[in-house]
LODRENNU-180168 format. One record per residue: residue number from 1; residue in three letters; x negated, y negated, z negated of N, C-alpha, C in turn. Coordinates in Angstrom, 2 decimals, always signed. Layout:
BEGIN
{node NUM "ALA" {X Y Z} {X Y Z} {X Y Z}},
...
//
This chain:
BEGIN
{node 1 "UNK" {+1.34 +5.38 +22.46} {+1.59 +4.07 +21.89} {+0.39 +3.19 +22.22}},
{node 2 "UNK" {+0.96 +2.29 +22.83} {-0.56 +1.17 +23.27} {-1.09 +0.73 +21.96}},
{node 3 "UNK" {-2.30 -0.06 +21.80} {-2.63 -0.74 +20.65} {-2.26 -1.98 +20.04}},
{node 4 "UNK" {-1.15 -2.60 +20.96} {-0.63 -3.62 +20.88} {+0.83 -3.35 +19.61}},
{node 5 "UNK" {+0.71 -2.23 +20.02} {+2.38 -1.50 +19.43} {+1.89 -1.14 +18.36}},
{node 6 "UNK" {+0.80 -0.39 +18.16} {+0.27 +0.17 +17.05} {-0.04 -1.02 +15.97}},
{node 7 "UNK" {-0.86 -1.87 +16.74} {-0.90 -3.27 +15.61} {+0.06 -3.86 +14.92}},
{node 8 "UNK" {+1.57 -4.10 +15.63} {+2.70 -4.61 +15.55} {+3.38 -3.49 +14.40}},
{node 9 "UNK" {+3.58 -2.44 +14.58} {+3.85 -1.50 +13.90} {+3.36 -1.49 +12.49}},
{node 10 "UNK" {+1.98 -1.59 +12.47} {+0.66 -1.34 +11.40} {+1.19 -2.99 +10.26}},
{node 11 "UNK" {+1.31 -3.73 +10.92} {+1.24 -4.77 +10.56} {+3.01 -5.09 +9.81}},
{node 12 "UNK" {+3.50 -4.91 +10.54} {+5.31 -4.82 +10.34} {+5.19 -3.72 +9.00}},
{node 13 "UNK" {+5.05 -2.62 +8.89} {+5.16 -1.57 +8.10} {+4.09 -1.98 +6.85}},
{node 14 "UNK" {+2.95 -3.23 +6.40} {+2.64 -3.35 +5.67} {+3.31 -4.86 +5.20}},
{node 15 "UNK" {+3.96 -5.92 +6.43} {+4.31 -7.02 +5.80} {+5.74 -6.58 +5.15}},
{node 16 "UNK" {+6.45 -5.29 +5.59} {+8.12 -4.84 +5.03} {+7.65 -4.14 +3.49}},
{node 17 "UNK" {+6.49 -3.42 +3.37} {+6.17 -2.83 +1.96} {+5.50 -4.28 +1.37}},
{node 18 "UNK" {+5.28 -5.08 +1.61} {+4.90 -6.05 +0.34} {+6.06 -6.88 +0.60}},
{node 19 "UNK" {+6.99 -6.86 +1.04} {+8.38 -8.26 +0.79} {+9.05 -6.93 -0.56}},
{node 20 "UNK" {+9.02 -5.56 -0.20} {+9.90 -4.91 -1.02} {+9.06 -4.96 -2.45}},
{node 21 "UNK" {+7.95 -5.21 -2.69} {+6.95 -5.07 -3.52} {+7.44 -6.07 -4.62}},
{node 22 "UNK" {+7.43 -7.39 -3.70} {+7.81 -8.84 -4.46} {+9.10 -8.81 -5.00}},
{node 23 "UNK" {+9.91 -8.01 -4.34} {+11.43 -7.77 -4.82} {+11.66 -7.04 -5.69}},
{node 24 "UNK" {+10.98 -5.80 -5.79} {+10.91 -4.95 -7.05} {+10.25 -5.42 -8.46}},
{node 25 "UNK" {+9.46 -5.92 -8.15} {+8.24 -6.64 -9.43} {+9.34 -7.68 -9.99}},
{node 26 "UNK" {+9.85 -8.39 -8.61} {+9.88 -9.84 -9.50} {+11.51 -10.04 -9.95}},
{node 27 "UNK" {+12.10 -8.85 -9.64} {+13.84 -8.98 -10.21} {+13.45 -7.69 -11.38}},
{node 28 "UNK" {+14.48 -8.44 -12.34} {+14.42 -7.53 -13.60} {+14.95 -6.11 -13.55}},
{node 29 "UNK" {+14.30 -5.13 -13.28} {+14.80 -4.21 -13.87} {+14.50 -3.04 -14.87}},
{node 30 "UNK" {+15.52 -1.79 -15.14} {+15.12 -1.16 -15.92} {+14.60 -0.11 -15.24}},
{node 31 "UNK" {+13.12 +0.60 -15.80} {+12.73 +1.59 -15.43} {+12.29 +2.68 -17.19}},
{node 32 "UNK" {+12.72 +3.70 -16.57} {+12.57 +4.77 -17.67} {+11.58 +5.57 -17.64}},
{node 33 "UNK" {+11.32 +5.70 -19.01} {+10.16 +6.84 -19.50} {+10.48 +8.60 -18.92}},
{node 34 "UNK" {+10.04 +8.80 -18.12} {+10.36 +10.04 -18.46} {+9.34 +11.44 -19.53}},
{node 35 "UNK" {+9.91 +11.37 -20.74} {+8.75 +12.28 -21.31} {+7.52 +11.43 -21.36}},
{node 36 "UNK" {+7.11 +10.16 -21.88} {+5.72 +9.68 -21.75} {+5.25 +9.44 -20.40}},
{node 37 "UNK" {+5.84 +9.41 -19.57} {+5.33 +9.83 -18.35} {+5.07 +8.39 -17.45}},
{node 38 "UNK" {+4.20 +7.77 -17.07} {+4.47 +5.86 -16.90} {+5.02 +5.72 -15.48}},
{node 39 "UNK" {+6.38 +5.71 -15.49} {+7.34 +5.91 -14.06} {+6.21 +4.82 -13.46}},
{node 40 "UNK" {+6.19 +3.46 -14.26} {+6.18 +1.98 -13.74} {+4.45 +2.05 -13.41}},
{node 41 "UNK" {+3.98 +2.38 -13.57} {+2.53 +2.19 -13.09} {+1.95 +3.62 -11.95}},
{node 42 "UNK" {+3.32 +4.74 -12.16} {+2.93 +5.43 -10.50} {+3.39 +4.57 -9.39}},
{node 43 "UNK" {+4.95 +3.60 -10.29} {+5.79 +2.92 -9.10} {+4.60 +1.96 -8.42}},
{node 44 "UNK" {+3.58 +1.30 -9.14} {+2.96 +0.46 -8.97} {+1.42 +0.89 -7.68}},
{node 45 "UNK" {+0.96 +2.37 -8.06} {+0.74 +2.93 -7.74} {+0.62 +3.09 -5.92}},
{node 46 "UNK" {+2.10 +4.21 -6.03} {+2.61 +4.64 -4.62} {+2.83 +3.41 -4.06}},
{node 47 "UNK" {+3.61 +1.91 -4.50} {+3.77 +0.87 -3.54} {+2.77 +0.57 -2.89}},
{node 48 "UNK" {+1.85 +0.15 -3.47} {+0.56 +0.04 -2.81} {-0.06 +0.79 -1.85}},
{node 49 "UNK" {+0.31 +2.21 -2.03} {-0.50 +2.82 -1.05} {-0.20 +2.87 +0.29}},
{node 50 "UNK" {+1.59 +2.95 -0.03} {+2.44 +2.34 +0.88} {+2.28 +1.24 +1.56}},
{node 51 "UNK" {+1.96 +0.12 +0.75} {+1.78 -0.94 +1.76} {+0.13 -0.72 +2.67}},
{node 52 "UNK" {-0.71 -0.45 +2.39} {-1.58 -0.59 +3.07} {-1.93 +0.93 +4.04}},
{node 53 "UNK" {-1.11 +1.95 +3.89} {-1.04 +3.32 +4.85} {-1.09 +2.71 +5.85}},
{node 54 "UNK" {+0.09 +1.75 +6.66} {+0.39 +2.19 +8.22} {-0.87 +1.01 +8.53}},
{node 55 "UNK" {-1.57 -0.20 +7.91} {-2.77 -0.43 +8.75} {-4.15 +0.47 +8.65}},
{node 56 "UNK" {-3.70 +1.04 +7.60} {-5.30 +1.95 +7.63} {-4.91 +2.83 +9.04}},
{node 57 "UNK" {-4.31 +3.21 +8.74} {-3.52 +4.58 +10.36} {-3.86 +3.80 +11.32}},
{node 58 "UNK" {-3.53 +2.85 +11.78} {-3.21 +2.31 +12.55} {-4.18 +0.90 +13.49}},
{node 59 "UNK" {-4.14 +0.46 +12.12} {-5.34 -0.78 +12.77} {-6.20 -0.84 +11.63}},
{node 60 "UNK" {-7.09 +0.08 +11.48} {-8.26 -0.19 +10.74} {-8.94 -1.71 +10.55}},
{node 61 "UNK" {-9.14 -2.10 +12.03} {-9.71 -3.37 +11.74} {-9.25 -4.28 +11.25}},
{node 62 "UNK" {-8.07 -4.21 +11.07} {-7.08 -5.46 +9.84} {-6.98 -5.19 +8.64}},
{node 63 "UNK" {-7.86 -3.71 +8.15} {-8.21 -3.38 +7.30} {-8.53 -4.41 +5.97}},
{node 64 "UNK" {-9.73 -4.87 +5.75} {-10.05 -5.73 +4.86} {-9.70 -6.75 +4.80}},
{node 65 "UNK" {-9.31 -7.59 +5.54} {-8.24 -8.49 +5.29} {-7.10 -8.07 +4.82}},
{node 66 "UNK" {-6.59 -6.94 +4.85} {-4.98 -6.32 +4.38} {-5.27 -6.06 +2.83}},
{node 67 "UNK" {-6.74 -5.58 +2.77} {-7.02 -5.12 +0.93} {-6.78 -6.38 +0.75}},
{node 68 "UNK" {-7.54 -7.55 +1.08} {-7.97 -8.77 +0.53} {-6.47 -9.31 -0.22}},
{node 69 "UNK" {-5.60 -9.45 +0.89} {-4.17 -9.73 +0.74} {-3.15 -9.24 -0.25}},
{node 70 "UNK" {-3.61 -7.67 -0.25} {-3.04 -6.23 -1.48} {-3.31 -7.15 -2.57}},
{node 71 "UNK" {-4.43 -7.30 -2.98} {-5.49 -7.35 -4.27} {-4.69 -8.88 -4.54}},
{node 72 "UNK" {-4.71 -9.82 -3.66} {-4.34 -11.16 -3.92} {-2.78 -11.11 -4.29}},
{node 73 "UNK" {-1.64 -10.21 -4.12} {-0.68 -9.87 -3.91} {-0.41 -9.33 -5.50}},
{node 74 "UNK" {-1.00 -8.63 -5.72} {-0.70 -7.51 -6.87} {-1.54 -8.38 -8.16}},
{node 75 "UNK" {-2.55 -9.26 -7.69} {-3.05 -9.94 -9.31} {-1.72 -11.20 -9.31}},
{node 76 "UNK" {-1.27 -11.87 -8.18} {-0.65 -13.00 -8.43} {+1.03 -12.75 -8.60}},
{node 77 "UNK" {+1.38 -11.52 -8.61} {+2.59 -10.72 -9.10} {+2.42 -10.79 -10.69}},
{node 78 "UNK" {+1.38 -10.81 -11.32} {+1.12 -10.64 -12.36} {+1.10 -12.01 -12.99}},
{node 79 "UNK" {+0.56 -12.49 -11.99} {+0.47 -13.89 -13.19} {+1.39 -14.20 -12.96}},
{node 80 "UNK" {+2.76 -14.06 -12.56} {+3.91 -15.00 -12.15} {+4.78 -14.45 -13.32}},
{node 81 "UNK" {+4.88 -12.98 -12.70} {+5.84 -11.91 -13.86} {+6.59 -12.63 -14.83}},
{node 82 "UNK" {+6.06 -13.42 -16.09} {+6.59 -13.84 -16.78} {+7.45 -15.03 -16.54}},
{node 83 "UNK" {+7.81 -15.53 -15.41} {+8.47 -16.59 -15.20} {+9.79 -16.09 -14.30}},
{node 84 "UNK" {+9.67 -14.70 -14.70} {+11.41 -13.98 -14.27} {+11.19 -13.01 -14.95}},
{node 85 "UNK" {+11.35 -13.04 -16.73} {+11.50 -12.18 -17.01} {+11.32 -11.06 -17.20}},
{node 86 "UNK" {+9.35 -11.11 -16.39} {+8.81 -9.26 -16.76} {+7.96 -9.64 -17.43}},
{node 87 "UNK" {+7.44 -8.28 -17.80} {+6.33 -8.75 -18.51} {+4.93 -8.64 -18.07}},
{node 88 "UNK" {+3.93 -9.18 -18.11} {+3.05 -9.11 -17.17} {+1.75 -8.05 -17.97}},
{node 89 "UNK" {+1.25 -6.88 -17.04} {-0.09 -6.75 -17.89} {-1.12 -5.78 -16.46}},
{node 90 "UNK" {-2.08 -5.99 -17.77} {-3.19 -5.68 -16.35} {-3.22 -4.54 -15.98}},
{node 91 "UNK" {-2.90 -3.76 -17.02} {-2.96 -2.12 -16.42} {-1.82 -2.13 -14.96}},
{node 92 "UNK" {-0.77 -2.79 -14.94} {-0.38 -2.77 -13.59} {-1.24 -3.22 -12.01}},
{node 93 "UNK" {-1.77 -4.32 -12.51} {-3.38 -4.36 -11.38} {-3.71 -3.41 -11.14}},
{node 94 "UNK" {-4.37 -2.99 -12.37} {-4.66 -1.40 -11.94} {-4.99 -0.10 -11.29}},
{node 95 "UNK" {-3.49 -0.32 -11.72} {-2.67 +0.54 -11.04} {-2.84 +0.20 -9.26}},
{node 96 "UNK" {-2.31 -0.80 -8.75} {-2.26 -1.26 -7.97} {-3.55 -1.24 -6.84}},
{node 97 "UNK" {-4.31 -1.67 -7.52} {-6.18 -1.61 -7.01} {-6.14 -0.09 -6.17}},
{node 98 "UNK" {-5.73 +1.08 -7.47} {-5.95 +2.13 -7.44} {-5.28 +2.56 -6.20}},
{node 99 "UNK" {-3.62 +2.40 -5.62} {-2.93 +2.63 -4.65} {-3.58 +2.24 -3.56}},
{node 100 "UNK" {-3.97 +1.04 -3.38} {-4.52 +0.82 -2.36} {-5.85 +1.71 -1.89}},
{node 101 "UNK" {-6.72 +2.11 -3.00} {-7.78 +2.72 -2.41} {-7.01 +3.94 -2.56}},
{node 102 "UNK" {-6.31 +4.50 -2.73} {-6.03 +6.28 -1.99} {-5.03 +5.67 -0.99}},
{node 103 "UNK" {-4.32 +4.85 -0.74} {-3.57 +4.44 +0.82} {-4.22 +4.27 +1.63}},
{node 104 "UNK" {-5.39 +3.45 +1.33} {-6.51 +3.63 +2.46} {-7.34 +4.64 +2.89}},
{node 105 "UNK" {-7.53 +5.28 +1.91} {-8.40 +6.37 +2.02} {-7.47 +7.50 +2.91}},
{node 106 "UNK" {-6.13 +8.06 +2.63} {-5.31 +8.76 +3.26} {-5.05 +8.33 +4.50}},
{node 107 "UNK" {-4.47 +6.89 +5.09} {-4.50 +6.40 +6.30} {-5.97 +6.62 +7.37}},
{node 108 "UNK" {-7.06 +6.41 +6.53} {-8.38 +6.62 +7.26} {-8.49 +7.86 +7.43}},
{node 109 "UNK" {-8.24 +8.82 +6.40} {-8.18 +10.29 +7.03} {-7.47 +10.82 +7.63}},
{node 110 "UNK" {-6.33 +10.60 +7.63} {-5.28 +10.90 +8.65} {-5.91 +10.28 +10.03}},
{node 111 "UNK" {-6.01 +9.60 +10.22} {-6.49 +8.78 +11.26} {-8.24 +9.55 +11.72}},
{node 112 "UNK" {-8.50 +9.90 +11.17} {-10.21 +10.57 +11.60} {-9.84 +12.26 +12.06}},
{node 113 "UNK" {-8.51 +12.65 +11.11} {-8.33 +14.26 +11.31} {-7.60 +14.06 +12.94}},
{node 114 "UNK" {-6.92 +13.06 +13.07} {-5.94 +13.21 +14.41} {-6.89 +12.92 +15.58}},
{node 115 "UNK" {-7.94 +11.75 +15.17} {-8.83 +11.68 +16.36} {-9.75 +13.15 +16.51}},
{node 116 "UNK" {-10.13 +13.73 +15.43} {-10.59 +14.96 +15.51} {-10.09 +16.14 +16.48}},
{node 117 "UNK" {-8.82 +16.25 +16.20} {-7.83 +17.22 +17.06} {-7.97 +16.44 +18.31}},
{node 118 "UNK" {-7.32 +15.61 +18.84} {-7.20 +14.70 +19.77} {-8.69 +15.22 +20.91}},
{node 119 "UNK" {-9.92 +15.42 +19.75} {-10.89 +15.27 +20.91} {-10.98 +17.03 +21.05}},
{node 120 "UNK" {-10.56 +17.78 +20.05} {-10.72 +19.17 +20.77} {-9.95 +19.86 +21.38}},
{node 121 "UNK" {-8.64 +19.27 +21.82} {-7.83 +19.29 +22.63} {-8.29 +18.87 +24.11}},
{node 122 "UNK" {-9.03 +17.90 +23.75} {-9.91 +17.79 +25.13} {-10.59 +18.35 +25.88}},
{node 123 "UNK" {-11.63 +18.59 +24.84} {-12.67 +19.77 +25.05} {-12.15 +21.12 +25.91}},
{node 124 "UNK" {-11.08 +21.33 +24.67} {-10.38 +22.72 +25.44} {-9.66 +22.65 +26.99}},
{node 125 "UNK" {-9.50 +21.62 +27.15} {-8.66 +21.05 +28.56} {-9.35 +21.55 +29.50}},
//
């Protein structure tokens, strides 16, 4: 995959997880307890990590601009919330903050273990 593809990719696969982000947050729905268990702040969670995986993988260097965007994304979801009907609170930030740093962190390691292999595959060549 050239780096052109990889960017396009990286970039596509984080602007499609934050349109679904805005769609989930900002239409009403019901989410259930399971057992105490806070479905809505893992949901809040995994989205995030989701959205920012395929640029960490992929194009690191659009990296901090992509948190910048996450972070700006997930506080201003919040302040809106109440003007369709959710309810807004901070522990969903959070939450959110939190996804992003293990999405990044997993994309960067994934990405350091494959260049790893990658170069002792070489070696061995």
């Amino acid at each position: 995959m050239s780096s052109k593809t990889a960017h396009l990719v990286a970039l596509g696969g984080s602007f499609t997880s934050a349109v679904l982000i805005l769609w989930l947050t900002l239409t009403p729905q019901a989410v259930a307890e399971i057992k105490s268990l806070p479905v809505d702040k893992l949901a809040h969670m995994v989205a995030f990590a989701v959205y920012i995986l395929p640029t960490a993988l992929l194009y690191p260097r659009a990296l901090v601009p992509m948190l910048l965007f996450g972070l700006i994304l997930g506080g201003g979801i919040e302040i809106i919330q109440p003007f369709f009907a959710r309810a807004q609170e901070l522990a969903d930030f959070g939450f959110d903050v939190v996804g992003l740093i293990i999405g990044a962190g997993i994309g960067l390691g994934v990405r350091a273990l494959l260049r790893m292999v990658k170069n002792e595959f070489a070696v061995l060549e």
